[in-house]
C-alpha positions in Angstrom: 0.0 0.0 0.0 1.2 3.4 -1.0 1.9 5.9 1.7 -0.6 8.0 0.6 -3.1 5.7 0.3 -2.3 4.4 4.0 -2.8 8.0 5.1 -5.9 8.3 3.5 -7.2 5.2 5.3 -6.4 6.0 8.5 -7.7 9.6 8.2 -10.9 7.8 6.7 -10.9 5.7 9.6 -10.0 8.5 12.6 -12.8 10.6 11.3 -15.3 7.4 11.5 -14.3 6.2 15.3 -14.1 10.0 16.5 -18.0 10.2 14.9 -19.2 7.3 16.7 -16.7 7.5 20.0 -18.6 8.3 23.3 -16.4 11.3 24.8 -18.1 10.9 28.1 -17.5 6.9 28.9 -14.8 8.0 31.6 -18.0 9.6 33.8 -20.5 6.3 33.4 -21.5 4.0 35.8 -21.3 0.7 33.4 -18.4 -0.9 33.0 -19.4 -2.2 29.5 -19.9 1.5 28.8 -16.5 2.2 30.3 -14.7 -0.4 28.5 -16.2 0.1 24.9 -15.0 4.0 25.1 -11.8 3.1 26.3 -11.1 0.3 23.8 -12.5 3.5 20.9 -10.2 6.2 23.1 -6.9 3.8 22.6 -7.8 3.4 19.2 -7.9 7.0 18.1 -4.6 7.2 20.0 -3.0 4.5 17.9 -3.9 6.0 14.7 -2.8 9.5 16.2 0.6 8.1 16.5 0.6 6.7 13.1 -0.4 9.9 11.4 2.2 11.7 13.6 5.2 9.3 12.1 4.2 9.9 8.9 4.0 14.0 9.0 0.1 14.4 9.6 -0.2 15.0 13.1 -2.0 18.6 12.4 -4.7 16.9 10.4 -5.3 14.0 13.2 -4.7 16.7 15.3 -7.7 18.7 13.9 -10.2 15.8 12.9 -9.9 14.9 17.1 -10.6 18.5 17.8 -13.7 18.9 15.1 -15.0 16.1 17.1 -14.6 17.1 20.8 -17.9 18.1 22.6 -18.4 21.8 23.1 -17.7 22.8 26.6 -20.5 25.8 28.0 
């Protein structure tokens, strides 16, 4: 697989976990809950460090950030 095209799928695939990833699971009271949002939360740190080594931290960077919940 080309570099490029690797870099495509794992933006392709950071955008899709951050969509569905629960950004509150640390605060709720199921531990299936808890342990589905921290299996997604390791995830989209894995393929942050992957886009890092190959140059594209600021768009993993900013595809986490578009998907953070508004504070306020």
């Amino acid at each position: 697989m080309s570099k490029m095209k690797n870099v495509a799928t794992l933006i392709d695939e950071l955008e899709h976990i951050c969509s569905i990833h629960d950004w509150g699971y640390d605060y709720s009271d199921d531990h299936r809950v808890w342990l589905k949002g921290r299996e997604t939360a390791d995830t989209i740190h894995v393929i942050c460090r992957e886009l890092d080594k190959l140059g594209f931290s600021d768009k993993a960077n900013e595809i986490v950030k578009k998907h953070l919940p508004k504070l306020g």
